[in-house]
ChimeraX commands (.cxc) that place a marker at each C-alpha (Angstrom):
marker #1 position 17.18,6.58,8.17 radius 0.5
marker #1 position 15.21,4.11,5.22 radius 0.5
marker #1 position 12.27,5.61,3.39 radius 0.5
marker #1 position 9.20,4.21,2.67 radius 0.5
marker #1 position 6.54,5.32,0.08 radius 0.5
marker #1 position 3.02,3.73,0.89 radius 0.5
marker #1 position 0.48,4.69,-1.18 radius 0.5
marker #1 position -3.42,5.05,-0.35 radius 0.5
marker #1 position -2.64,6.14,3.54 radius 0.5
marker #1 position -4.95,8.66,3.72 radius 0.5
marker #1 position -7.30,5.46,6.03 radius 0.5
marker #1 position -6.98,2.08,6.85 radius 0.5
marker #1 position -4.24,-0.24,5.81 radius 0.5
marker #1 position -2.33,2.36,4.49 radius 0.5
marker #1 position -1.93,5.07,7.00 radius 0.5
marker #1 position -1.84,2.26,9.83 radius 0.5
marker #1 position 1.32,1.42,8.08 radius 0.5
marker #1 position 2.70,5.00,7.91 radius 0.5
marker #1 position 1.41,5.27,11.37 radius 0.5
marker #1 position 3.88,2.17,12.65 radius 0.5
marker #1 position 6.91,2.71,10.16 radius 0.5
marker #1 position 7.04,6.55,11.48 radius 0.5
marker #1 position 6.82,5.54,14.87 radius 0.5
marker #1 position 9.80,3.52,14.36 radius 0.5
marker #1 position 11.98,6.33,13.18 radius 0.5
marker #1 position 11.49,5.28,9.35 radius 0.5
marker #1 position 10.96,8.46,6.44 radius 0.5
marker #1 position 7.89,8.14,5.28 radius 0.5
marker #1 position 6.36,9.39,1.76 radius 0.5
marker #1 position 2.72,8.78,1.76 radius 0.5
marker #1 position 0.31,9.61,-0.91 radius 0.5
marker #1 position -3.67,10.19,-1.11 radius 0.5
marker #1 position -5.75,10.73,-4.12 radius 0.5
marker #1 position -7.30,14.16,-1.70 radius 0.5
marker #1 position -5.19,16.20,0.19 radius 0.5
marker #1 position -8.72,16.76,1.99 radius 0.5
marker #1 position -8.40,13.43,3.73 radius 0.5
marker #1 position -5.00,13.64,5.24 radius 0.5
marker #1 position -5.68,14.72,8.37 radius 0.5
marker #1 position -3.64,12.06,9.63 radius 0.5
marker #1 position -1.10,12.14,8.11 radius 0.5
marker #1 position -0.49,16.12,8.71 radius 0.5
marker #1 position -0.92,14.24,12.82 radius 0.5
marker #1 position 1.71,11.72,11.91 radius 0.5
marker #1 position 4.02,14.67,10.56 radius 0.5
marker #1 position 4.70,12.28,7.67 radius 0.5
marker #1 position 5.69,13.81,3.95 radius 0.5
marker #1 position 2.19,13.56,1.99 radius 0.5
marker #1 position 2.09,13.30,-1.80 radius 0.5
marker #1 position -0.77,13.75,-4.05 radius 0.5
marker #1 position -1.39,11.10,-6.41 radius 0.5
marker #1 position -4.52,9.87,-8.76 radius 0.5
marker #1 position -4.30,5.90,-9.51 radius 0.5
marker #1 position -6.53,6.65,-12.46 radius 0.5
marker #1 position -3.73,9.53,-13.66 radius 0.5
marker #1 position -1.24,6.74,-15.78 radius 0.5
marker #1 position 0.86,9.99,-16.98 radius 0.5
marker #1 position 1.54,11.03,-12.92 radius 0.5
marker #1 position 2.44,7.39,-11.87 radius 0.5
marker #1 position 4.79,7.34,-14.54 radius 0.5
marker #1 position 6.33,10.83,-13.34 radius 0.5
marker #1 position 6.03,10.31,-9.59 radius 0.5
marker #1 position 9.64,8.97,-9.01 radius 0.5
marker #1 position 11.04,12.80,-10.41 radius 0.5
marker #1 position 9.28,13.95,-7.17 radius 0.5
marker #1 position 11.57,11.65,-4.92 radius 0.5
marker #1 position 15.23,11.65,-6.53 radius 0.5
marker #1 position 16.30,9.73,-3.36 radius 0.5
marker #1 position 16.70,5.82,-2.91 radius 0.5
marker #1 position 13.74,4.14,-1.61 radius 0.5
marker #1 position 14.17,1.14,0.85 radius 0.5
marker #1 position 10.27,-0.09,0.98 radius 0.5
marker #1 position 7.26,0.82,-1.51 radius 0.5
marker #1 position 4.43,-0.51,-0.42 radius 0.5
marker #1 position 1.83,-0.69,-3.08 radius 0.5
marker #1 position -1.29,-0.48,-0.95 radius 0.5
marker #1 position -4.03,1.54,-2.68 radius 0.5
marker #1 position -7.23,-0.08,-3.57 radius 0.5
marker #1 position -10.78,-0.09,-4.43 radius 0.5
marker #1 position -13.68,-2.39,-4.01 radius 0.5
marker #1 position -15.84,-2.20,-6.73 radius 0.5
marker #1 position -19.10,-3.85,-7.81 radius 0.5
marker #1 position -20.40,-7.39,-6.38 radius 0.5
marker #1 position -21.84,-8.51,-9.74 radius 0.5
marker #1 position -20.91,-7.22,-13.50 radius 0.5
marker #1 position -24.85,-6.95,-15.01 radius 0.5
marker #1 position -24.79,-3.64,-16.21 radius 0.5
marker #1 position -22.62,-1.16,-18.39 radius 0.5
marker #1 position -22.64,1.10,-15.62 radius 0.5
marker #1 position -21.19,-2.14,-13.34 radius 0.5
marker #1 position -18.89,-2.86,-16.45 radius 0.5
marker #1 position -17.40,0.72,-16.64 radius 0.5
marker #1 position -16.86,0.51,-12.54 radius 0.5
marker #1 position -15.02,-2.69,-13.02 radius 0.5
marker #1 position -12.67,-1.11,-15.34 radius 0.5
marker #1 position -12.02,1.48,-12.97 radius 0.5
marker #1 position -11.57,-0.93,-10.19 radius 0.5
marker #1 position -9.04,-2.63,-12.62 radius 0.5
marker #1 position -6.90,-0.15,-13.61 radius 0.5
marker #1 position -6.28,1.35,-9.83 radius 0.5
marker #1 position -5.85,-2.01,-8.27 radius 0.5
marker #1 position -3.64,-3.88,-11.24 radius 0.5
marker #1 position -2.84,-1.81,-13.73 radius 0.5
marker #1 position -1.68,1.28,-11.17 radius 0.5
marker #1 position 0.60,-0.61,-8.94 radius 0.5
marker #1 position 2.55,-2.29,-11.56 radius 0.5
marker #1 position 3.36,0.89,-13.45 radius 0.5
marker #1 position 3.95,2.60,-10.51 radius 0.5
marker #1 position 6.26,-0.28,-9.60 radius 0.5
marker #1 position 8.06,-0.29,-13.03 radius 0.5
marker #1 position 9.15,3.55,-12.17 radius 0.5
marker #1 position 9.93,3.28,-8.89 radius 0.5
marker #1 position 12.24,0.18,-9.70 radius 0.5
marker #1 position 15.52,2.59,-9.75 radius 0.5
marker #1 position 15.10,4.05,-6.76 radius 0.5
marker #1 position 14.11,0.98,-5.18 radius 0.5
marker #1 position 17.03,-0.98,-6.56 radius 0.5
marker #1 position 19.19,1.92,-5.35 radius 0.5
marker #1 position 18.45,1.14,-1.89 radius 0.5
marker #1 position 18.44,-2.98,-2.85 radius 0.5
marker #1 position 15.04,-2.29,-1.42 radius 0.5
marker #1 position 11.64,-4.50,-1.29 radius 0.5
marker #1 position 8.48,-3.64,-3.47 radius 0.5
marker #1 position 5.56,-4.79,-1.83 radius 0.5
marker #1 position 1.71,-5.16,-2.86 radius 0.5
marker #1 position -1.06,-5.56,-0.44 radius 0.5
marker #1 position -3.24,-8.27,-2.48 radius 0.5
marker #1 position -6.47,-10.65,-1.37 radius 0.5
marker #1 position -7.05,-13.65,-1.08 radius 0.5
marker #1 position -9.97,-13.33,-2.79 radius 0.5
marker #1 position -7.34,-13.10,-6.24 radius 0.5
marker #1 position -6.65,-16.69,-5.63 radius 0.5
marker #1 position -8.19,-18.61,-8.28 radius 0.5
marker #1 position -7.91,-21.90,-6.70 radius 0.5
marker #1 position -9.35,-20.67,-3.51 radius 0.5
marker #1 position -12.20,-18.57,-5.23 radius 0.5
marker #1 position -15.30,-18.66,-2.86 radius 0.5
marker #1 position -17.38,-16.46,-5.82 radius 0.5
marker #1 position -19.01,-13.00,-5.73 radius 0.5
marker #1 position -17.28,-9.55,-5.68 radius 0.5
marker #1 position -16.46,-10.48,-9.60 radius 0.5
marker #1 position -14.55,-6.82,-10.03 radius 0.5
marker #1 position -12.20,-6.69,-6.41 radius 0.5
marker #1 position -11.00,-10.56,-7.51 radius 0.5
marker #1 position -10.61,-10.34,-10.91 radius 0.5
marker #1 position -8.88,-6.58,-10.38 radius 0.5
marker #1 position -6.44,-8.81,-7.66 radius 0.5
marker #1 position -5.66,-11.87,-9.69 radius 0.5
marker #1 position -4.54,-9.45,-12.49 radius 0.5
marker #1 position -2.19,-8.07,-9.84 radius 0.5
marker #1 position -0.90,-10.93,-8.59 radius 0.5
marker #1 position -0.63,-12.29,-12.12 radius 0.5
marker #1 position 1.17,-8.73,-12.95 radius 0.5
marker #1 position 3.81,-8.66,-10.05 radius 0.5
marker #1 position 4.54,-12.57,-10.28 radius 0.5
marker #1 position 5.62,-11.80,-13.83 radius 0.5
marker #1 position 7.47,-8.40,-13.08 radius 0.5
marker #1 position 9.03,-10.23,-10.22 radius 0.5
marker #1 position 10.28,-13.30,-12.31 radius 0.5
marker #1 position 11.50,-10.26,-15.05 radius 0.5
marker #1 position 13.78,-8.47,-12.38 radius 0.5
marker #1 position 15.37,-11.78,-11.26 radius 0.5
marker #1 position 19.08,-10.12,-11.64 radius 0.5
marker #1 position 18.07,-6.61,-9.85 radius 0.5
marker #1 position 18.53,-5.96,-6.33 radius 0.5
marker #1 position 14.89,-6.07,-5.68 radius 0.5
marker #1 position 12.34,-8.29,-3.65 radius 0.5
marker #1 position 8.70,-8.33,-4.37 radius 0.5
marker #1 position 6.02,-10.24,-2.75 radius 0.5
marker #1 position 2.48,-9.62,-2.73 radius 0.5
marker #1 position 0.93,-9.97,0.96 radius 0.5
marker #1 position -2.97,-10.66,2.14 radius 0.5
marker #1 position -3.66,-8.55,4.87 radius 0.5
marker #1 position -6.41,-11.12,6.18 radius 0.5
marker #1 position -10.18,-9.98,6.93 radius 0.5
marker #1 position -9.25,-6.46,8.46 radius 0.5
marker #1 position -11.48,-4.45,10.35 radius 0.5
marker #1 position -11.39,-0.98,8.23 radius 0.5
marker #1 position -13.63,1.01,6.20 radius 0.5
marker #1 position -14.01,-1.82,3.19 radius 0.5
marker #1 position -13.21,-4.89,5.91 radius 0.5
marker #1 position -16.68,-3.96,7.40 radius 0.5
marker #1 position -17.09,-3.96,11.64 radius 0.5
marker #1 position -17.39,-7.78,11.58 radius 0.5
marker #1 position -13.88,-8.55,10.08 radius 0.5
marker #1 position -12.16,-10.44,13.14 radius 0.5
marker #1 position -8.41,-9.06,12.55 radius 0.5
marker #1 position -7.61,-5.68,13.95 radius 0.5
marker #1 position -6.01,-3.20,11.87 radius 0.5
marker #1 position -2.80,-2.61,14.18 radius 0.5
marker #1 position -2.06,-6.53,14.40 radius 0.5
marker #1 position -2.10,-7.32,10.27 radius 0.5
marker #1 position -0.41,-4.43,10.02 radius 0.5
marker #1 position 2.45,-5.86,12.62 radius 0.5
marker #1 position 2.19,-9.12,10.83 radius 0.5
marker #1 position 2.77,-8.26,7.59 radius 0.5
marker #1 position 6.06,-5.57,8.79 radius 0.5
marker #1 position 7.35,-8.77,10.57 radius 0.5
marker #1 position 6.65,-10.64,7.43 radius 0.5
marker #1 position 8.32,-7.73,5.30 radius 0.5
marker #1 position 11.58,-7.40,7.55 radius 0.5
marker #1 position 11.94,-11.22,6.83 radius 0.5
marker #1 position 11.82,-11.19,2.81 radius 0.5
marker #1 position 14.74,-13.06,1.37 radius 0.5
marker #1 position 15.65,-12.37,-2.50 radius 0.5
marker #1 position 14.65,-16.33,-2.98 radius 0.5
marker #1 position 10.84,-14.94,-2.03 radius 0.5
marker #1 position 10.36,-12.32,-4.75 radius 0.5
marker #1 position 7.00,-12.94,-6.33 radius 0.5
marker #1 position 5.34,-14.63,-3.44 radius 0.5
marker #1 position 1.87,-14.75,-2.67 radius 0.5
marker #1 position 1.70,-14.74,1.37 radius 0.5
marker #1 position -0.97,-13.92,3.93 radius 0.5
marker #1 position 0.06,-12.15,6.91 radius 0.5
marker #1 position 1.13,-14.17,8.65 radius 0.5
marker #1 position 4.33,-15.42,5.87 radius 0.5
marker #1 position 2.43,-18.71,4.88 radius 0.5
marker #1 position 2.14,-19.45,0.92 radius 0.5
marker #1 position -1.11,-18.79,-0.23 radius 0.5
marker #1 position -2.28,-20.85,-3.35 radius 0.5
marker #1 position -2.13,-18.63,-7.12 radius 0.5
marker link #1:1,2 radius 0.2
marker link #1:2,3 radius 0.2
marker link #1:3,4 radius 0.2
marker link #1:4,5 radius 0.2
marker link #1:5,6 radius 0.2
marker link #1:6,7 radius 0.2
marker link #1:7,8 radius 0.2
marker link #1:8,9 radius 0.2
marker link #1:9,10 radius 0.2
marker link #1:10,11 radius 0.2
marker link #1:11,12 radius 0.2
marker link #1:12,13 radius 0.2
marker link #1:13,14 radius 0.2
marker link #1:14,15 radius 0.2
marker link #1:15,16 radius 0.2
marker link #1:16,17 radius 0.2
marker link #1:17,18 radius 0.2
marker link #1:18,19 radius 0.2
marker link #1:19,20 radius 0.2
marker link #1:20,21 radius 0.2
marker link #1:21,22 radius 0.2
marker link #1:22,23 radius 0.2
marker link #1:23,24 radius 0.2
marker link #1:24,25 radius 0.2
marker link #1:25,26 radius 0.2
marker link #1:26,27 radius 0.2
marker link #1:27,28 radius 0.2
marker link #1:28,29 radius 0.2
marker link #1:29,30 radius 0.2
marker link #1:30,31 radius 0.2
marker link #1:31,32 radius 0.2
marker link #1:32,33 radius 0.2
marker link #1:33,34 radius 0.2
marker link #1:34,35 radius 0.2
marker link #1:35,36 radius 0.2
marker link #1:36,37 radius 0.2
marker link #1:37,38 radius 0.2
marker link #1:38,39 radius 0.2
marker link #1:39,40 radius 0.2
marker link #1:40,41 radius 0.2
marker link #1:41,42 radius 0.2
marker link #1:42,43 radius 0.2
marker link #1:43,44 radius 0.2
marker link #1:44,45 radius 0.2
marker link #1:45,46 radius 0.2
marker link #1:46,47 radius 0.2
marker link #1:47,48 radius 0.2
marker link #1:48,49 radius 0.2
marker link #1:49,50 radius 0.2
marker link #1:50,51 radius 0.2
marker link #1:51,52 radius 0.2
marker link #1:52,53 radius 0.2
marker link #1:53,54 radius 0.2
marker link #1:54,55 radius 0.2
marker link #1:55,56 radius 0.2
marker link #1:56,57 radius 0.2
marker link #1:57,58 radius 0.2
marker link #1:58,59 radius 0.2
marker link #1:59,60 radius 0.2
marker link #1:60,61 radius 0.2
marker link #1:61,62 radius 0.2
marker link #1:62,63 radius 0.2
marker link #1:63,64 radius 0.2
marker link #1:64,65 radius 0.2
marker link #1:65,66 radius 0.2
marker link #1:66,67 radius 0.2
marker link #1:67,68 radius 0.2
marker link #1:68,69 radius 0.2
marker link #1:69,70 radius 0.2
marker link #1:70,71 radius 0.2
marker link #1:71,72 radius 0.2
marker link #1:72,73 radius 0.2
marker link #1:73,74 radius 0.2
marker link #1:74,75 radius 0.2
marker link #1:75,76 radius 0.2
marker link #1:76,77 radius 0.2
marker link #1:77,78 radius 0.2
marker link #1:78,79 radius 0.2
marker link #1:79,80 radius 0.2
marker link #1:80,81 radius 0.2
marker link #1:81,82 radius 0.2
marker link #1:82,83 radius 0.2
marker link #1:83,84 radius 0.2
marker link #1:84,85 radius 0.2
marker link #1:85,86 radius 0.2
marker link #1:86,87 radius 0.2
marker link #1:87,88 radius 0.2
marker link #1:88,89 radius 0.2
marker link #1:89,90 radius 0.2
marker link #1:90,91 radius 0.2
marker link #1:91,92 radius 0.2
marker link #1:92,93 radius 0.2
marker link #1:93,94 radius 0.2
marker link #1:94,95 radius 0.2
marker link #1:95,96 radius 0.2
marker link #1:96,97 radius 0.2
marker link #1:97,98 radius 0.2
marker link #1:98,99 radius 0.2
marker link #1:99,100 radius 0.2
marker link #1:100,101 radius 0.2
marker link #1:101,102 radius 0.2
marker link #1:102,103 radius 0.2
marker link #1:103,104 radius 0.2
marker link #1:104,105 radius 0.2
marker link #1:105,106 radius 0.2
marker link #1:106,107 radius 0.2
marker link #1:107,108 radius 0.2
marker link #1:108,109 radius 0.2
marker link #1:109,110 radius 0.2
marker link #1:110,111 radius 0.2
marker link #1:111,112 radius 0.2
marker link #1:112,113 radius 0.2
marker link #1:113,114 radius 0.2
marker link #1:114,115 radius 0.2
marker link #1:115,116 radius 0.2
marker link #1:116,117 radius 0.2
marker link #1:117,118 radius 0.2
marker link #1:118,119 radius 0.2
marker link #1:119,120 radius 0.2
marker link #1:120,121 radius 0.2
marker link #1:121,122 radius 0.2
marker link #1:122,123 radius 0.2
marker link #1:123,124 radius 0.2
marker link #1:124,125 radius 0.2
marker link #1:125,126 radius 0.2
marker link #1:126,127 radius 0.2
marker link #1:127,128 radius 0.2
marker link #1:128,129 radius 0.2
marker link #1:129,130 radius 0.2
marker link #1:130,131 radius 0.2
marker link #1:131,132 radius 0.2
marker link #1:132,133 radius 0.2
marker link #1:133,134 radius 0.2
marker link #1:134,135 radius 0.2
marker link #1:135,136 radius 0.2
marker link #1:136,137 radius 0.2
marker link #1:137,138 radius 0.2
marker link #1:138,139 radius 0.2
marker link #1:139,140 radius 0.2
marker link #1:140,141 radius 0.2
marker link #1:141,142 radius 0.2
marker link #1:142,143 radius 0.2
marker link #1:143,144 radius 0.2
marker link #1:144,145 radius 0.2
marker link #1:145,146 radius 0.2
marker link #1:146,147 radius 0.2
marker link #1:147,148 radius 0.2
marker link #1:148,149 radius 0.2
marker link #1:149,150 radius 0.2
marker link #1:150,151 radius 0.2
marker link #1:151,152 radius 0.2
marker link #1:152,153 radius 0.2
marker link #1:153,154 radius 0.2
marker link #1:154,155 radius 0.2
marker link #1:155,156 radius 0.2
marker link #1:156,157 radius 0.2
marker link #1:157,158 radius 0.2
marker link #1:158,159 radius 0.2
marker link #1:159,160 radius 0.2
marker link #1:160,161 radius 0.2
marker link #1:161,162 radius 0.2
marker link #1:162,163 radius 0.2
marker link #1:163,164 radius 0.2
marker link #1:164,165 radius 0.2
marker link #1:165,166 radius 0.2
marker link #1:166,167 radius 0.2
marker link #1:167,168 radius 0.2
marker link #1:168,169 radius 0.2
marker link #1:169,170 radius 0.2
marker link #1:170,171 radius 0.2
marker link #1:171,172 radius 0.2
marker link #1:172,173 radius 0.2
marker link #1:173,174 radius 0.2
marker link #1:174,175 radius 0.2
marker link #1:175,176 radius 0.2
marker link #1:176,177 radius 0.2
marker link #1:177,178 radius 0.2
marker link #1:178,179 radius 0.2
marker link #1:179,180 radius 0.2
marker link #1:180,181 radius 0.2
marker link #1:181,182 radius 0.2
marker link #1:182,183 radius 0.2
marker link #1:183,184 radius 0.2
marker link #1:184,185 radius 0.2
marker link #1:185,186 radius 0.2
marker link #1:186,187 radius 0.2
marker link #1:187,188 radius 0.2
marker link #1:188,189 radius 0.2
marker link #1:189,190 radius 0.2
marker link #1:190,191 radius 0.2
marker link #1:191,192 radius 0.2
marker link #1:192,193 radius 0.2
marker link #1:193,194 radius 0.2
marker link #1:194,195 radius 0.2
marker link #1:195,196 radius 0.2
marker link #1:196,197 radius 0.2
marker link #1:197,198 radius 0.2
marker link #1:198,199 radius 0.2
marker link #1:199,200 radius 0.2
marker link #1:200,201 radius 0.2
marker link #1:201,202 radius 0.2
marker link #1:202,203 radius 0.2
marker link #1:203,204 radius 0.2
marker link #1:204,205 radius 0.2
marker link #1:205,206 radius 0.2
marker link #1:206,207 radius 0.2
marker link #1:207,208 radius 0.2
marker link #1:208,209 radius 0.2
marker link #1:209,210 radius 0.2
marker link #1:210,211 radius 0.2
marker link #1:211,212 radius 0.2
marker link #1:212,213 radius 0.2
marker link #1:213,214 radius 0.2
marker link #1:214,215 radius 0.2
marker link #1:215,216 radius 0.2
marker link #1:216,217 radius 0.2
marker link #1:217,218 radius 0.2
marker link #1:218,219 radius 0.2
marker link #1:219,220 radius 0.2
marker link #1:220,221 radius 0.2
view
């Protein structure tokens, strides 16, 4: 039976994937920053894990709590964030926003990497678009920045663990419709979801450090 570990699937993205994986017989590990908000999950029957993105000294730890080889981590927790950076209160949110969307997934990733090469597993990270530089449309100044630093982080950590038995790829979910998507986002939550397992199942070694949509197409740095 693989294993996954998705963190942030207490809503949205996240449990939709812990939803799908454990419907297809997978072992799933998923974490949530409050056990309070895993109603879901306790539904699904999945393991749940408590974890704090903004805790550097847990992420570091979490892989004692697993001991077992991981096939999949899927790095999915994320927040949004201020629009505009004006303010020190907006400047101390965008740090925040910074260190659980970049700076959490790539340490997180760094100690997981044993377990994950155990299992010559996959390490994935559920990006934006809106990190691409070249196809910047403007506003949201913290979410972008926060996901060009990730991509910018896992392209490098990718690129470092050439000779390991790892793939990494950072995926774009598209516009979803879930809590930070908003009602108007045009892609349901089950169908990127789908996508981007199809897209998974299909990584080759050759692909670690791409920057994909959901779909698989190449999406510009």
């Amino acid at each position: 039976m693989p294993t996954i570990l998705v963190t942030g699937a207490g809503r949205g993205l996240g449990l939709e994937f812990a939803r799908q994986y454990a419907g297809d017989g997978w072992q799933v590990i998923s974490t949530v920053r409050d056990p309070a908000g895993a109603a879901e999950l306790e539904r699904l029957g999945v393991r749940i894990e408590t974890l704090d993105m903004l805790d550097p000294a847990a992420l570091a730890a979490f892989p004692e709590r697993l001991g077992a080889p991981l096939d999949l981590f899927i790095a999915n927790a994320g927040v949004s964030g201020p629009q505009r950076i004006e303010t020190a209160e907006a400047a101390g949110e965008w740090q925040r926003v910074h260190a659980v969307n970049a700076v959490a997934p790539t340490l997180l990733a760094g100690a997981l990497l044993p377990l994950v090469a155990a299992a010559q597993g996959k390490m994935v990270a559920i990006t934006s678009r809106m990190g691409s530089i070249a196809d910047s449309s403007g506003g949201y100044l913290a979410y972008r920045a926060s996901k060009a630093a990730l991509n910018a982080a896992w392209r490098a950590l990718a690129l470092s663990l050439a000779k390991q038995p790892v793939t990494l790829a950072l995926l774009h979910p598209g516009w979803v419709r879930t809590d930070m998507g908003g009602p108007s986002a045009p892609l349901p939550l089950a169908e990127s979801v789908s996508a981007m397992r199809r897209v998974i199942a299909s990584l080759a070694p050759e692909q670690s450090g791409a920057f994909l949509d959901y779909r698989g197409d190449p999406l510009p740095w």
